[in-house]
C-alpha positions, 0 to 999 in steps of 0.5 A: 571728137575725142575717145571720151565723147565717142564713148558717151555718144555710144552709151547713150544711143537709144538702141545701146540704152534699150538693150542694156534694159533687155539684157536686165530684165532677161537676167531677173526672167532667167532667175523666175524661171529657175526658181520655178523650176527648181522650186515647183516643178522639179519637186513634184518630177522627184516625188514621181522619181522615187525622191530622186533630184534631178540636179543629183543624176549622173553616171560616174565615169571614173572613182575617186582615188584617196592619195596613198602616202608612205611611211614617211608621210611622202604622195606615193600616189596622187589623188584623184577627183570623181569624173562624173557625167550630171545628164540630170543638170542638163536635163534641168536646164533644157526645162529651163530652156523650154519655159523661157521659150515657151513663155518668150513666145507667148509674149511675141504672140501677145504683141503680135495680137495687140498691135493687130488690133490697134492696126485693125481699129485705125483703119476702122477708124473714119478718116477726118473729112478733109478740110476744104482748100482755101480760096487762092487770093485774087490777083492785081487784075482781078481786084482791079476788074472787081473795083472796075465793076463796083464803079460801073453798078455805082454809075448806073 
């Protein structure tokens, strides 16, 4: 089997489909699930806040430094970048975590509670009666002492 098929056969397992299907809708979710918190939660937590964004927290570890040039137009001194420690976006996205949890367990609990129940309606259910066994065929000796019979109740 060449590598071509190996791969077709791979892609179209129905487990590979499945997941890929998953790994979407998880991607759409995740988008959900920022937008609300970023749009409709976060808001009002600033408001609360003092008008403070979360995403904008953080504690500066090191200033930025502009680069020093001389006369002569040469980098004397580099520049450097802020250093800055955004406890304020992590502490987003573990609200973010938290709903996509939270809301990945409602939906199990819900499955769970739905196949519950159709368990419960098919036990409850009564069991077709079963079908009486049909009567085995007689056999070559039993046919032949039935013909045996029938002569006999002729004769009489």
């Amino acid at each position: 089997m060449g590598l071509l098929q190996e791969f077709k056969t791979f892609a179209l397992k129905g487990n590979v489909v499945d997941m890929a299907v998953g790994v979407i809708i998880g991607g759409a979710f995740g988008k959900i699930v920022t937008s609300l918190v970023n749009d409709i939660i976060m808001p009002p937590i600033g408001v609360l806040t003092g008008g403070v964004d979360f995403k904008d927290l953080g504690v500066v570890i090191q200033k930025a430094v502009p680069e020093v040039l001389n006369e002569a137009g040469e980098v004397v001194t580099p520049a450097v970048a802020e250093v800055v420690w955004k406890y304020g976006a992590f502490i987003q996205q573990v609200i973010d975590f938290l709903i996509i949890a939270i809301s990945v367990f409602v939906m199990i609990k819900l499955i769970n509670k739905l196949s519950t129940i159709r368990k419960k309606e098919e036990e409850a259910a009564p069991a077709p009666a079963p079908e009486p066994a049909p009567e085995p065929e007689p056999t070559k000796e039993e046919v032949l002492l039935a013909e045996i019979r029938d002569l006999l109740k002729i004769k009489q």
